[in-house]
C-alpha positions in Angstrom: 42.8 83.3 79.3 46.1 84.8 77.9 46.6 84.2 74.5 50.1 84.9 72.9 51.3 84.4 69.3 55.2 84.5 69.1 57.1 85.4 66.2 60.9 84.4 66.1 61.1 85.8 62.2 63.1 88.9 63.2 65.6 86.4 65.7 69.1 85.5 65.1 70.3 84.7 68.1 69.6 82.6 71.4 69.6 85.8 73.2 67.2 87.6 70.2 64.6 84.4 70.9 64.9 84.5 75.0 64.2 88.4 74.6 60.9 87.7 73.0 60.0 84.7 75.5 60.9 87.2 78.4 59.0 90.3 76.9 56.0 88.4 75.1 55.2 86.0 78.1 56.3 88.7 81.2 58.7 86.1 82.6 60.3 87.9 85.8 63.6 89.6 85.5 65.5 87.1 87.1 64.6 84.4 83.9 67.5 82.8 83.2 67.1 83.2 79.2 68.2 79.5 78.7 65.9 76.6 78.3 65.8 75.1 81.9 64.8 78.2 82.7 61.8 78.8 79.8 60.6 75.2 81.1 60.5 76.6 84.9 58.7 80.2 83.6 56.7 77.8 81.9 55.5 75.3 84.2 54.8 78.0 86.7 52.3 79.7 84.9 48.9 79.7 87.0 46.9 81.5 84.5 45.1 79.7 81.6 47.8 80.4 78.8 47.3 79.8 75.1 51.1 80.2 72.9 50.9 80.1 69.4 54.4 79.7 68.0 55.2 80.7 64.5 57.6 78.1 63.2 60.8 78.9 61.1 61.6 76.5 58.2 65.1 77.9 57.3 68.7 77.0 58.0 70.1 79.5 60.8 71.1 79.0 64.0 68.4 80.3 65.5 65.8 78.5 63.7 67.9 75.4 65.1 67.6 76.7 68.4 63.9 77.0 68.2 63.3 73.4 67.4 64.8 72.5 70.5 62.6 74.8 72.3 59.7 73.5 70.7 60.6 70.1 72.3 60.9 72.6 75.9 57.1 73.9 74.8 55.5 70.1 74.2 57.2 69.0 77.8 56.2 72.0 79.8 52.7 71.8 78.3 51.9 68.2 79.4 53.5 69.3 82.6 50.8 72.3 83.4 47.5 72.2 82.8 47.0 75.4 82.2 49.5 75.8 79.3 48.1 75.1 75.5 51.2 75.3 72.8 50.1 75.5 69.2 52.6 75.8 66.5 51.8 77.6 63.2 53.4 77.0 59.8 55.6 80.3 57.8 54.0 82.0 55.8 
């Protein structure tokens, strides 16, 4: 099983948060660093995959950005059984 814990704390952008996806989770180079496309890199996973996402709790953009990801997480997980999402509260 791969196990992955993603940290967005260091993230102020969209493009900061699809750079992490892309390098943490080896998405292919052709990822589309939008959301369709996280759900896609996603749901094609074939390998038993546990994420662990540290949440962010503050006002920017890009914490903004991550909720609606989070929503992209939940879907894709129902979606592939071999995807487990776990979020984890700041610190």
């Amino acid at each position: 099983m791969v196990k992955v814990i993603l940290n967005f704390s260091e993230a102020d952008t969209e493009m900061d948060i699809h750079s992490i996806l892309k390098e943490a989770l080896g998405f292919p180079d052709y990822y589309g660093e939008n959301l369709d496309a996280l759900y896609d890199c996603l749901t094609d996973l074939r390998e038993d995959t546990a994420i662990g996402i540290c949440q962010r709790k503050d006002d920017s953009d890009a914490a903004a950005y991550l909720r609606k990801a989070q929503r992209v997480f939940l879907d894709a997980e129902e979606e592939n059984p071999h995807l487990a999402v776990f979020f984890l509260s700041p610190s």
